[in-house]
N, C-alpha and C positions, 0 to 999 in steps of 0.2 A: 571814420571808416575803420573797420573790423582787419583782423589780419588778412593782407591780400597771398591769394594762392595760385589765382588764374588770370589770365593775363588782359590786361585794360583794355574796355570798348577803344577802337580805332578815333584818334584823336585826340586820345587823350593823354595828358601830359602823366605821365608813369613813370618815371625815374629823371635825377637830376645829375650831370656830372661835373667836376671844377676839372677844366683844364690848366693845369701852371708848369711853367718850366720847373718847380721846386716842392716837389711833392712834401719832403721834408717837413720843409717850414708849412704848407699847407695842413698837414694831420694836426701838426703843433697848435697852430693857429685854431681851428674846428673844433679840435679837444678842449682848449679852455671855456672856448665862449658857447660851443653847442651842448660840452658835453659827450662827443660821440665816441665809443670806439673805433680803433682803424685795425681792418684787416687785409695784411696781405696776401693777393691770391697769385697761384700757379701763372707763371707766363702763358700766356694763351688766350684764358680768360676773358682778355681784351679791357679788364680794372685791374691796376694791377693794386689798388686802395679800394676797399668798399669800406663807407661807415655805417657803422651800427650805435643803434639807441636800444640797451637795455637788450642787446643780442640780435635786433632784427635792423635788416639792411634798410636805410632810408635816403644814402648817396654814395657815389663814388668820385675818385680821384681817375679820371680814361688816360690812358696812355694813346696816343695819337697818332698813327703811324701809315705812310703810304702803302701802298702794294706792294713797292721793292722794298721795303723797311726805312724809310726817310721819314722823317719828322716835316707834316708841312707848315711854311713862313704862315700864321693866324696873328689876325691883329683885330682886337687888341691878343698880346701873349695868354692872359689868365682871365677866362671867363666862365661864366658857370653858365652852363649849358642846359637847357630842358628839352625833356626828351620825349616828345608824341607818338603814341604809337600807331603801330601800323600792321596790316598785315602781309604785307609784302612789300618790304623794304624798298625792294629795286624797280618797282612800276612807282614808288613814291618818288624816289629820286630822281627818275623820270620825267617826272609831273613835275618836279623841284627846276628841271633843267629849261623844262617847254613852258614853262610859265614863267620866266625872270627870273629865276633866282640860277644856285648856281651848287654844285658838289664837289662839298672841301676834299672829304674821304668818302668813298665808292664804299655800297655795302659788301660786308666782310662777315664771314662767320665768329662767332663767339662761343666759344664750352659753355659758358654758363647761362645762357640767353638764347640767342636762335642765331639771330643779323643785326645788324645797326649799321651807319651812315649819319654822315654828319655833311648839313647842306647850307647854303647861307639863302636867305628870302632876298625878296626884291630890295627891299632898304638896306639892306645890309646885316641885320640879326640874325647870327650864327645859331642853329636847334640841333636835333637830333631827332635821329630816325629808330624808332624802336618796334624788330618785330620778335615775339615772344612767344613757340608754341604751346600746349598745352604740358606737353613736359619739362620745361623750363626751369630748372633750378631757382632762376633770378627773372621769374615775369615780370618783376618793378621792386617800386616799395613795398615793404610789408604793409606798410599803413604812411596814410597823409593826413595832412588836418589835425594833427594832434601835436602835444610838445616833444621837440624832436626830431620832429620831419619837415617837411617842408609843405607850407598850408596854402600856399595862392600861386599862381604865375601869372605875372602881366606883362606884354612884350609893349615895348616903349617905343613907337618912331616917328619920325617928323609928319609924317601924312599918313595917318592909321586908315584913311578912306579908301587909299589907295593899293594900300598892301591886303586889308580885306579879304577881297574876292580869292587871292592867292589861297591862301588857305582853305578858304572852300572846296577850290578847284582840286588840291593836292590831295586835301584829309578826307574832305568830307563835312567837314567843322562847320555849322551853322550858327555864322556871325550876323548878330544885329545890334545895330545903333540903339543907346540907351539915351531917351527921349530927356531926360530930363538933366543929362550931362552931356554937352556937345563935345564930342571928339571922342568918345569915351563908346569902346563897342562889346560884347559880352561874346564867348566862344561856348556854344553849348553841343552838348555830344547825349544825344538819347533823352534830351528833353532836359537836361541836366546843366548848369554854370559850373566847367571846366577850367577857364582863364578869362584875361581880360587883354583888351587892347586900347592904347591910350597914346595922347600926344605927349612927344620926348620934351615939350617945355614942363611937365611936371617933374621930372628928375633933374639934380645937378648940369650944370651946362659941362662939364667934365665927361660926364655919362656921352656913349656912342647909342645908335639902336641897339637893343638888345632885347632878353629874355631876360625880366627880373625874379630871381625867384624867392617869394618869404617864406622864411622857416620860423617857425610858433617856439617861443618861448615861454618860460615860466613870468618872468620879470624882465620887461624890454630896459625898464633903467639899468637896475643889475648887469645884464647883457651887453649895453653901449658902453657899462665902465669898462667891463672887461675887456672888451674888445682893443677898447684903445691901450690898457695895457699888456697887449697881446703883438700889440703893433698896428692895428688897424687903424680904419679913423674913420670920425661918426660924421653924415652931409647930412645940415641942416635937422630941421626941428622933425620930432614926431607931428603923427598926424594923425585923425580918427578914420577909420575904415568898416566896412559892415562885418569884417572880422574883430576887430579890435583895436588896437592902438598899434601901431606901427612906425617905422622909421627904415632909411638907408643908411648903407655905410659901404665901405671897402676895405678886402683887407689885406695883407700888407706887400701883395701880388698886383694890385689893383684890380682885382677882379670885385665887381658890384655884385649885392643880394640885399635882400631887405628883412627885416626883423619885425612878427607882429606877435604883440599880449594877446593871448585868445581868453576871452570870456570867462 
C-alpha cells in the first residue's frame, strides 16, 4: 500500500497501539528488533509514543487513561492493540456494549486523530476504536504491508463461530468461513481480505484471546535473534503463511505480536 493520507474504509484495521506499564523499556525493545524511531508527542495527543519507519508513522505507544485521569485495571497489563476504524466512534461502542462485549475507555477526543475507544469483544480480545476525519494529521498508518509496518492481523479465540457475527453487527466486517480450513474465518471490507479470524489452539497455550498483529520484516531469523537479545522470547517454530514465513514471540512486557518475511 502507497502512502496513506485519508482515512481507512470503516473496518478496517488502520493503526496498531502497545499498551505497557513501561513505555521506556518498550521504544528500547521496538527499536532494536523493528528498527523504528520513537516520537514523542504533546500531552493531549492521546500517544504519547508514535513509531516511525524511515519518518512515517506505523505504531504507537496509547497512554490509557479514564475520564477522571485514572489508569484503568487491563489484563493482560501489555498488549498490542489493533485498531478498526470507524466512523463514529460512539454509535460503535455502542454496538460494542449491545452486542456482548464491553468499553474499557469511552470515546474521547484526540489532537491528532479525531476519537478513539478501546472496547473488549465477546471472548475477551481487547481492539480499538478508530475515527479519523478527513483532516486528520494521523488517519492511521502511513503504509501497511511493507517492511516496517505491520502486515496482517489475526484475532485468536477459543470459538471464532461464535464471536463472528459480533463484528459484523458492530463494523460492518463481512466474515466468512474459509472452506478449506475449518475454524479459520476471513474479515473482508469492500470486497477486500482486511484480517483473519482463527481458533486460539493455534497460538501458544500462554496466549489469552486476543488481536495478533504481524509486522513484516526484512529477515524473520535475524529478527527472532535479536529479539531474544533484546529481552524478548521466541514461541515455537515458524510457520508458512500466504504472506511469507512467519513466527510469534513476546516481548519482555509480555505483550504477544507475530513476525512475517514478506516475499
Amino acid at each position: 500500500m502507497s502512502h496513506v493520507t485519508a482515512p481507512y474504509p470503516p473496518g478496517t484495521p488502520c493503526w496498531v497501539d502497545l499498551i505497557a506499564p513501561d513505555q521506556r523499556l518498550a521504544v528500547d525493545f521496538y527499536r532494536r528488533v523493528l528498527h523504528w524511531e520513537a516520537e514523542v508527542l504533546p500531552h493531549g495527543s492521546g500517544h504519547r509514543t508514535v513509531f516511525r519507519f524511515k519518518g512515517r508513522p506505523v505504531a504507537g505507544i496509547n497512554t490509557i487513561r479514564n475520564q477522571d485521569g485514572s489508569i484503568p485495571e487491563l489484563s493482560p497489563a501489555a498488549v498490542w492493540t489493533t485498531c478498526l476504524a470507524t466512523k463514529d466512534v460512539d454509535a460503535a461502542a455502542e454496538a460494542v456494549s449491545v452486542d456482548g462485549g464491553a468499553v474499557l475507555v469511552p470515546g474521547a477526543d484526540r489532537t491528532e486523530i479525531s476519537r478513539t475507544a478501546l472496547v473488549r469483544d465477546p471472548s475477551g480480545a481487547v481492539f480499538g476504536l478508530w475515527q479519523a476525519d478527513a483532516e486528520a494529521a494521523l488517519p492511521g498508518a502511513a503504509f501497511v504491508g511493507k517492511i516496517g509496518s505491520f502486515a496482517w492481523n489475526e484475532l485468536y479465540t477459543a470459538d471464532p463461530a461464535a464471536v463472528a457475527p459480533f463484528y459484523s453487527t458492530v463494523l460492518g466486517i463481512e466474515v466468512t468461513p474459509v472452506e478449506s480450513a475449518p475454524g479459520i474465518y476471513v474479515f473482508t471490507v469492500d470486497g477486500r481480505p482486511v484480517a483473519a479470524l482463527s481458533d486460539s489452539e493455534n497460538l501458544p497455550r500462554s496466549a489469552y484471546p486476543t488481536w495478533l498483529t504481524y509486522f513484516a520484516v526484512a529477515d524473520l531469523d535475524a529478527a527472532r535473534t535479536e529479539l531474544g537479545r533484546a529481552g524478548g522470547s521466541v514461541l515455537g517454530d515458524t510457520f508458512d503463511t500466504p504472506l511469507g514465513r512467519a513466527g510469534v514471540a513476546r516481548d519482555p512486557q509480555d505483550a504477544f505480536f507475530g513476525l512475517v518475511q514478506l516475499p
